[in-house]
Phi, psi and omega in degrees: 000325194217118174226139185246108180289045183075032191268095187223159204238112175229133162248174216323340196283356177079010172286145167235106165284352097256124182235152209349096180254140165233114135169175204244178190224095157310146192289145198084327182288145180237112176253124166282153122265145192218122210194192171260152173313145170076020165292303159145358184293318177278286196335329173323300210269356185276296206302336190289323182249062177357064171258352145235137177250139208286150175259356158198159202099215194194134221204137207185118180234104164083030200115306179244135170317084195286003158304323189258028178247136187281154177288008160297302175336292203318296217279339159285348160293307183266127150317129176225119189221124203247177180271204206001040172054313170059061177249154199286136200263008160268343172243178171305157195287326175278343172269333129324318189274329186270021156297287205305319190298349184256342118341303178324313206075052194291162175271150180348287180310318196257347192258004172283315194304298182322303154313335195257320185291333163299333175289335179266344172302318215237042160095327212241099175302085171308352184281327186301278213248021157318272175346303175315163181230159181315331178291349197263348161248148186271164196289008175286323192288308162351274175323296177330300164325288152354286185290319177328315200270348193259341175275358206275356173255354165063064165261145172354287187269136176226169215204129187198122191237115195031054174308326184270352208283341178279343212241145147287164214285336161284317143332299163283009171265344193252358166254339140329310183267337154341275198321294191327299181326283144357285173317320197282295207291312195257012192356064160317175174240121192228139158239170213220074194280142175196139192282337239247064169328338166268352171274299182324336186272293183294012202226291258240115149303335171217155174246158120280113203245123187261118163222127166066029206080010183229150101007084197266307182231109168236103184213206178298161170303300160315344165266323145308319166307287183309309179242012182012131183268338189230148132347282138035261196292326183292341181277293181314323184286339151118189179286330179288003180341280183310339171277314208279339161302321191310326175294347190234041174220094187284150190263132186228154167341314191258040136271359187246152164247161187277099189241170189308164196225122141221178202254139148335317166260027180274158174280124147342338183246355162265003171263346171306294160342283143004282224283297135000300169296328171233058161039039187271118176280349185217153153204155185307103176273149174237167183243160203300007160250047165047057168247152213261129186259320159165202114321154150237143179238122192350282211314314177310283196290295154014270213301324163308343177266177189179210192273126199306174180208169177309320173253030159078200187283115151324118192281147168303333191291341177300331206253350214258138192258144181267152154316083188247055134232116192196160175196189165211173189289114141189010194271173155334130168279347150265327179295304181303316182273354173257334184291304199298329190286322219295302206272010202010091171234178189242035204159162169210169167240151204247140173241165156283197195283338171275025204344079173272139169306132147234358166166196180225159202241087176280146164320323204259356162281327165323267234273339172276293170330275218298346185302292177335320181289263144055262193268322206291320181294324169314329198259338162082032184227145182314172170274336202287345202242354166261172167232120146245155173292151184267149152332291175328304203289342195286000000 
């Protein structure tokens, strides 16, 4: 969708802001840029709708060359969303949003119809905040807006320059999980500047790592993480490299382990029994549809048993505790390691996608997952093909 020829921008002052950049953008795809100030990432992302123009190469959006595009044409084509949103404080937040389709010359009734179905797209209730003028929102709503009005022309390409970068850090994480969402729903071709390596790790199916004017690195989040191509890139992304792999590294199915499974109505001396056998201070209770209910612990049911009574063998549902640390699979090993700090548990149990149990997430399998991870990008093999040594095993 978006190729970049050799392309590089030097201006008259002899500074040089980019120098021969190549590479491409898929259609659908959201490539972060990421980099330090002066890299050279917003000028990148100006030359794709020419509000800078390159001083040599070639830029080809969808095919065609846009040098031979005039940059209005161009810039009604392309989405732009910007940091404080840069919306006009004299109209309304729905008349903010129905610029371009009113450029366009959409007529009045569809580019209203258009605005209102976006405002409810990105969350913001037209009736509710149609009306309102920017100042009447806070900059999280701000934002919202931005994208709404850079989406009102259903264009191809969208362009987003620090968008988050002005809002606080809970405010950008909840238009983070927004965007994502979006993205998922309306699959754009997006590129994404941002100074911020945990945001380029969490938003960008590829990063792009900006030094100095060049193209240092473009690959996966994880692969960045994991394999750094340059010195370069490795000091940028930092030392911590490996906690920050945790957001783009999901937890599958062989990361897990098996502790024992009893039921709610099972007697107490068979979950003892169990429990015993496979040497377990604990085991996973389920409930008669194999829904996962919480734990019990050895010490519990043990004390419980005794001598049959009148109102029979005590059941596991008497000693058995529910479950609040859970997650599931494909989410993130960070989610799995903040979830376990939240509940300060020593496990979590993880479900599948019919949220069935499939196992449970220990620290030393968490840490065994990201090694695996890991070893696999280097080697370029599935994870399920590696082999580590294990904690368990030493």
């Amino acid at each position: 969708m978006i190729r970049f020829e050799n392309v590089t921008k030097r201006y008259p002052n002899g500074a040089l802001a980019v120098e021969d950049l190549s590479f491409e953008v898929a259609e659908g795809e959201l490539v972060t840029l990421v980099g330090p100030s002066g890299c050279g990432k917003t000028t990148t992302l100006k030359m794709v709708n020419r509000l800078v123009e390159p001083t040599s190469g070639r830029i080809l959006v969808d095919g065609e060359d846009i040098a031979a595009v005039p940059p209005v044409d161009l810039r009604l084509r392309i989405g732009y969303v910007i940091q404080q949103a840069g919306l006009f404080p004299h109209r309304t937040v729905l008349d903010n949003t129905a610029t371009v389709p009113h450029l366009l010359g959409w007529p009045k009734a569809r580019r209203r119809e258009r605005a209102r179905e976006l405002l409810d797209l990105v969350g913001l209730d037209p009736d509710v905040f149609g009306r309102r003028y920017p100042d009447q929102l806070s900059g999280g709503q701000r934002q919202r807006v931005g994208v709404a009005r850079a989406l009102a022309a259903d264009p191809p390409v969208l362009l987003m320059d620090e968008p988050f970068g002005a809002v606080d850090p809970v405010v950008r994480e909840r238009l983070q999980t927004e965007f994502l969402r979006l993205h998922s729903a309306l699959g754009k071709t997006v590129l994404f500047v941002t100074h911020d390596i945990e945001e380029a790790v969490r938003l960008g199916g590829r990063m792009a790592v900006f030094g100095e004017g060049r193209l240092e690195q473009l690959d996966s989040p994880a692969q960045v993480l994991g394999a750094p191509a340059t010195p370069y890139v490795a000091d940028f992304v930092g030392a911590d490299r490996g906690l920050k792999r945790l957001s783009v590294t999901p937890v599958e199915r062989g990361d897990l382990e098996q502790p024992p499974v009893v039921h709610l109505d099972d007697p107490v001396d068979k979950a003892d029994e169990r429990m015993r056998d496979e040497g377990a201070r604990w085991a996973v209770v389920l409930d008669d549809a194999e829904e996962l209910h919480g734990w019990v612990a050895a010490q519990a049911v043990r004390e419980a048993r005794g001598p049959r009574t009148d109102a029979g063998v005590p059941s596991v549902r008497d000693h058995a505790r529910r479950m609040e640390a859970w997650l599931r699979l494909g989410a993130p090993l960070k989610s799995a390691f903040s979830t376990m700090l939240q509940h300060d548990a020593g496990w979590i149990a993880v479900l599948d996608e019919a949220d069935r149990f499939a196992g449970v997430l220990t620290p030393a399998s968490l840490h065994e997952a990201l090694r695996r991870s890991i070893d696999a990008d280097g080697r370029q093999v599935p994870r399920r093909d590696v082999e580590v040594e294990s904690v368990k095993g030493a």
